[in-house]
MMTF fields as JSON, N, C-alpha, C and O atoms, coordinates in Angstrom:
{
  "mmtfVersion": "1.0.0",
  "mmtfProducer": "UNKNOWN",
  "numBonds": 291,
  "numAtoms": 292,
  "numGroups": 73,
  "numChains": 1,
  "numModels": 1,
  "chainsPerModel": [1],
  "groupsPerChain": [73],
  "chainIdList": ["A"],
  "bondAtomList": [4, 2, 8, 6, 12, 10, 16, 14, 20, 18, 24, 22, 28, 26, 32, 30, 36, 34, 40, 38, 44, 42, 48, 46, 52, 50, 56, 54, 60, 58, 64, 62, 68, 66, 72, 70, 76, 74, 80, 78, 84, 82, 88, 86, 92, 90, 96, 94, 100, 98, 104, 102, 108, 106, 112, 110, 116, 114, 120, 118, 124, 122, 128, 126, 132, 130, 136, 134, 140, 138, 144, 142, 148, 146, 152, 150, 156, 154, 160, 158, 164, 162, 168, 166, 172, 170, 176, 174, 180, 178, 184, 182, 188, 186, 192, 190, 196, 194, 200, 198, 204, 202, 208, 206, 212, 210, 216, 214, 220, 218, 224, 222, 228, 226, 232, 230, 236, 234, 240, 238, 244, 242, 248, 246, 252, 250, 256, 254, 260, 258, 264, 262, 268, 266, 272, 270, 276, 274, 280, 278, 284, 282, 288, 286],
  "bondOrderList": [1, 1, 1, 1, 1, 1, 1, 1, 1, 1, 1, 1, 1, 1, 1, 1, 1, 1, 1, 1, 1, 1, 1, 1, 1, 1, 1, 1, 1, 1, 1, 1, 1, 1, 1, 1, 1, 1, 1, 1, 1, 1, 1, 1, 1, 1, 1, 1, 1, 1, 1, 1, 1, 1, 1, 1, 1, 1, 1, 1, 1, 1, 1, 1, 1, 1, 1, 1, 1, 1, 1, 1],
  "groupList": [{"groupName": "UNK", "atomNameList": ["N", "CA", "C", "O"], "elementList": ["N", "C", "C", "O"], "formalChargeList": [0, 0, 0, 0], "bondAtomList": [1, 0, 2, 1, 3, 2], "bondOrderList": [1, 1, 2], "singleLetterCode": "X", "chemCompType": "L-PEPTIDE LINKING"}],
  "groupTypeList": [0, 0, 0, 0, 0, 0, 0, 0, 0, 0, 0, 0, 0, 0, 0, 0, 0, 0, 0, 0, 0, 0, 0, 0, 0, 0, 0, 0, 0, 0, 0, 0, 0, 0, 0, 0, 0, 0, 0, 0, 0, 0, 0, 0, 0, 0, 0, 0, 0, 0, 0, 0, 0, 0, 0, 0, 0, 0, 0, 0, 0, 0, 0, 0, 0, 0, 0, 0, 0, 0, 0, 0, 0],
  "groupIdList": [1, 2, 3, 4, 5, 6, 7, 8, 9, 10, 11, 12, 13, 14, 15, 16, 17, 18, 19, 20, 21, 22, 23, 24, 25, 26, 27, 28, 29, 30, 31, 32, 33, 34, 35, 36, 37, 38, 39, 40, 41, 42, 43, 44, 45, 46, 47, 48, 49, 50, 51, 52, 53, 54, 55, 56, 57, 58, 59, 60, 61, 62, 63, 64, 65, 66, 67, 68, 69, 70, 71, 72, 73],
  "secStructList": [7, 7, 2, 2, 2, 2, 2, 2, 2, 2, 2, 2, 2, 2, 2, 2, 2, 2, 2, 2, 1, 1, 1, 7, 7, 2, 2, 2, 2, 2, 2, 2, 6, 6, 7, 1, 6, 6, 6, 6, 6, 6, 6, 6, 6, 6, 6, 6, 7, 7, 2, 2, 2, 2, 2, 2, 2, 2, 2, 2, 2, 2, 2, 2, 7, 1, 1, 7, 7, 7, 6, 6, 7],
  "xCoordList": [0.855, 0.0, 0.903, 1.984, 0.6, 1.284, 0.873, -0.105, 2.18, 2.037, 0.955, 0.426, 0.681, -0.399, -1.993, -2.917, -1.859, -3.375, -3.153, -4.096, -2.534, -1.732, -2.671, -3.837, -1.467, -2.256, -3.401, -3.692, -4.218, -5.811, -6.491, -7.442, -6.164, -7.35, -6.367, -6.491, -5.381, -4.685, -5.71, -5.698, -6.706, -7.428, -8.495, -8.846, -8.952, -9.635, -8.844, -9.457, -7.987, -7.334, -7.051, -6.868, -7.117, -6.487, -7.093, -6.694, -8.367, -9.447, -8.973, -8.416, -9.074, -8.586, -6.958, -6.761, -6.085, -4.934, -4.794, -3.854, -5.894, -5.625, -6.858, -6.769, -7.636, -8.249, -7.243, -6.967, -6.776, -5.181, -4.16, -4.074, -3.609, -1.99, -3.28, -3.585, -3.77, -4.617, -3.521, -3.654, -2.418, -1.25, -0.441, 0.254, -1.031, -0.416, -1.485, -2.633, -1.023, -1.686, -1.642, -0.591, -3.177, -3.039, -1.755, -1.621, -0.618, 0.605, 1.214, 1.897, 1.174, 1.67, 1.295, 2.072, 0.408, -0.38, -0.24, -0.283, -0.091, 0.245, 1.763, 2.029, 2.527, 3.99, 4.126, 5.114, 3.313, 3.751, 3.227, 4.082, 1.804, 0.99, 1.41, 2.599, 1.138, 1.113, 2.59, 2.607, 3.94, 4.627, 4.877, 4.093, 5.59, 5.457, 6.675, 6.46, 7.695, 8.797, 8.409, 8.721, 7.905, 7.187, 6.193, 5.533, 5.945, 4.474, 5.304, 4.907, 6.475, 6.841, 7.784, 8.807, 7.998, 9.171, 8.152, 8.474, 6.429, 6.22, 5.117, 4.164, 5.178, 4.406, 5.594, 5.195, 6.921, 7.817, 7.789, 7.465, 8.106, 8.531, 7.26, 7.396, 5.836, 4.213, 4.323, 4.562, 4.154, 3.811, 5.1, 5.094, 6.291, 7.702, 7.478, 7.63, 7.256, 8.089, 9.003, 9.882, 9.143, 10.874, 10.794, 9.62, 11.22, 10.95, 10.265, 9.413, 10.966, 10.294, 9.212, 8.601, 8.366, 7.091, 6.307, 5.381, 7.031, 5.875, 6.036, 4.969, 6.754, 6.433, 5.899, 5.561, 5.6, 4.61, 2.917, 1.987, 3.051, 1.834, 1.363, 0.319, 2.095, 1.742, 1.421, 0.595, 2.257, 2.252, 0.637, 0.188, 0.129, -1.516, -2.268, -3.415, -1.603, -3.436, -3.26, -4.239, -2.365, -2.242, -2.831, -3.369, -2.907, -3.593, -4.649, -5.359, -5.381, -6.288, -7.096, -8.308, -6.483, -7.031, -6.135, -4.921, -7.134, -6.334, -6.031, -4.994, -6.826, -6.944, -6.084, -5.927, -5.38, -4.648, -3.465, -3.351, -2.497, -1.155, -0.603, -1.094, 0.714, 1.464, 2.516, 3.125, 2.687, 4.065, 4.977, 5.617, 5.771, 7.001, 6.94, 7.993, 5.887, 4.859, 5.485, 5.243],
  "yCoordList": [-1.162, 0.0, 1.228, 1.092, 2.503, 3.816, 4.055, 3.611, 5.482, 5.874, 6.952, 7.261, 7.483, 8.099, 7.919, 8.669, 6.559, 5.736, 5.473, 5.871, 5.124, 4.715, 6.399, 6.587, 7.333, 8.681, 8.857, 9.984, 8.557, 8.969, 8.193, 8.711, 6.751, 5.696, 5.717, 4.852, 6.661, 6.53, 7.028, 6.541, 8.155, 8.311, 7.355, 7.324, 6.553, 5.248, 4.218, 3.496, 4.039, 2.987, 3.312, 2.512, 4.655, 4.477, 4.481, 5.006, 3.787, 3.556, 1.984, 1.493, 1.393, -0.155, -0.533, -1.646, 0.113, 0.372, 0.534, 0.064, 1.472, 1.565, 0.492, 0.312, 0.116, -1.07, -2.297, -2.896, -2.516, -3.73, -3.296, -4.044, -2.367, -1.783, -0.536, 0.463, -0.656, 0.245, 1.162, 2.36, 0.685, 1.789, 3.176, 4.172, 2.5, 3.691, 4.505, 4.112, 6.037, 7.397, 8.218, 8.379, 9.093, 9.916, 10.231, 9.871, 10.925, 11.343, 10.663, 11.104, 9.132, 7.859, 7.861, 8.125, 7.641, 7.605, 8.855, 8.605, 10.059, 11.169, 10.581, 10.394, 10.404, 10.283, 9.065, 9.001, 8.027, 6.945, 7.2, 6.969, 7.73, 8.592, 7.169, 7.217, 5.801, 4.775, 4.371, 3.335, 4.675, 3.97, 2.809, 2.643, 1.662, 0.287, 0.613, 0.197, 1.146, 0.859, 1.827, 1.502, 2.628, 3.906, 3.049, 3.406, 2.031, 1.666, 0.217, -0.297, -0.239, -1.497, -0.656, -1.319, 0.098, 0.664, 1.167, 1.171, 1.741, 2.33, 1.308, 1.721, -0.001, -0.769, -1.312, -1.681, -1.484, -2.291, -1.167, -1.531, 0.387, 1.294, 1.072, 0.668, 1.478, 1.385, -0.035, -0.183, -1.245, -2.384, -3.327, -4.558, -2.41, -3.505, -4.74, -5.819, -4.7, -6.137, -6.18, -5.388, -7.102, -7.202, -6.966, -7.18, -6.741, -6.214, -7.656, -7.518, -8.861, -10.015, -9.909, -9.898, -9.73, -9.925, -8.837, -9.014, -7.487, -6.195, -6.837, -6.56, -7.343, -7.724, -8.421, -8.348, -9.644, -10.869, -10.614, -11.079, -9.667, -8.988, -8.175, -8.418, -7.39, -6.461, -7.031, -6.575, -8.282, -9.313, -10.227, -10.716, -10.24, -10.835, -10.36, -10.762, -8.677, -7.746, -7.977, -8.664, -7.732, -7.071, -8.291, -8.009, -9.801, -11.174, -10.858, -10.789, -10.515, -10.397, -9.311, -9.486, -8.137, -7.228, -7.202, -7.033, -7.422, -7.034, -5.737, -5.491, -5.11, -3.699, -2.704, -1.619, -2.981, -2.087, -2.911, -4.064, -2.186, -2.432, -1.006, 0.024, -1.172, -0.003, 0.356, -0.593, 0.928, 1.638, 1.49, 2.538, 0.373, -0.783, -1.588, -2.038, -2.623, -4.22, -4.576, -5.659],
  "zCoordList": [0.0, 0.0, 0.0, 0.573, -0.603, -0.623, 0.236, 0.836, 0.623, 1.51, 1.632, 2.7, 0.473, 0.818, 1.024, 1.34, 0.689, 1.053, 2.56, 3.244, 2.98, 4.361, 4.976, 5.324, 4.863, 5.446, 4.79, 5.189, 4.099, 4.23, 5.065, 5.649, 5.323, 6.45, 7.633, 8.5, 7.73, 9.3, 10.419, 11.55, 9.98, 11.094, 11.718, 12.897, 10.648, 10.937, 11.523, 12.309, 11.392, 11.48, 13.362, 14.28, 13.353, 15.189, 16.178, 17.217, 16.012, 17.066, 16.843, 17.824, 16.038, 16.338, 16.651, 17.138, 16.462, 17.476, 18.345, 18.986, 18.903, 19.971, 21.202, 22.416, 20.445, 21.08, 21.24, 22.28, 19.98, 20.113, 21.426, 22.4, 21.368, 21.837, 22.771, 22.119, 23.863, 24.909, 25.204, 24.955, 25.729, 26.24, 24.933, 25.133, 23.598, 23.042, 23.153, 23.36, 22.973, 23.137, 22.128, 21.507, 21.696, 20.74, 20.144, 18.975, 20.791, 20.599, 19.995, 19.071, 20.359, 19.726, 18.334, 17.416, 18.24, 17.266, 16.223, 15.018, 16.628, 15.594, 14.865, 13.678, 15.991, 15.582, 14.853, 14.121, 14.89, 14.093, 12.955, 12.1, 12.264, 11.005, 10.754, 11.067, 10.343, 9.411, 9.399, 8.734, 9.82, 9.707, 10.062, 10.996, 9.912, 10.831, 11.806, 12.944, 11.67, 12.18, 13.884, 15.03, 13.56, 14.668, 15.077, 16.052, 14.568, 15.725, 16.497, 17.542, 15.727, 16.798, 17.027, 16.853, 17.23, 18.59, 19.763, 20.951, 19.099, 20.544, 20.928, 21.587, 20.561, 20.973, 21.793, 22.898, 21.624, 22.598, 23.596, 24.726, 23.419, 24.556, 25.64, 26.795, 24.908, 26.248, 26.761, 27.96, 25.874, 26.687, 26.634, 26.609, 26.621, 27.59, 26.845, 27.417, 26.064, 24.641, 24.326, 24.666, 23.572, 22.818, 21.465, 21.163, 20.798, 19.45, 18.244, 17.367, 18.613, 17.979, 17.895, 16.826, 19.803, 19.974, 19.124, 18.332, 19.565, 19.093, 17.097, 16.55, 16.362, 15.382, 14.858, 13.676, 15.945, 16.093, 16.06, 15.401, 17.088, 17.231, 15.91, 15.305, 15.635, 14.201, 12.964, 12.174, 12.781, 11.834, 11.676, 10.639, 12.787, 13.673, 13.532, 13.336, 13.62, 13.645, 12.171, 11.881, 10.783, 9.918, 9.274, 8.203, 9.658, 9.073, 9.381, 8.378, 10.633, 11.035, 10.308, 10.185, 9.786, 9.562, 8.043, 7.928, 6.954, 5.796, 5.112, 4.496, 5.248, 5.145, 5.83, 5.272, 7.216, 7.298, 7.109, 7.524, 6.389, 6.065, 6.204, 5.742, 7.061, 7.296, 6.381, 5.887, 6.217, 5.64, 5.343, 5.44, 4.824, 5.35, 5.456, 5.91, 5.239, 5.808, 4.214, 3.683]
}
């Protein structure tokens, strides 16, 4: 997916992020705008993972959810 399709459904996309990953925060969420690499660093920094896992996880929602694909996936 481009990146600029990425930034048009990023605002949709961050109500179910943040239902997944509860500990990231608006702020989080501005700063990552659809990147992948910004969302498994601040999914390891809020919920104290290891970087495998926060990619394990991202890798799950993104099966789970076909439609969002980040930036770098």
């Amino acid at each position: 997916m481009n990146n600029d399709r990425v930034q048009g459904q990023w605002k949709q996309w961050k109500g179910q992020l943040k239902e997944r990953w509860g500990r990231l925060t608006d702020d989080d969420l501005d700063v990552i705008a659809g990147r992948r690499d910004q969302l498994l660093g601040r999914i390891q920094e809020r919920h104290g993972i290891a970087k495998e896992e926060a990619n394990r996880q991202v890798k799950d929602f993104e099966q789970r959810n076909p439609d969002y694909r980040f930036d770098g996936s």
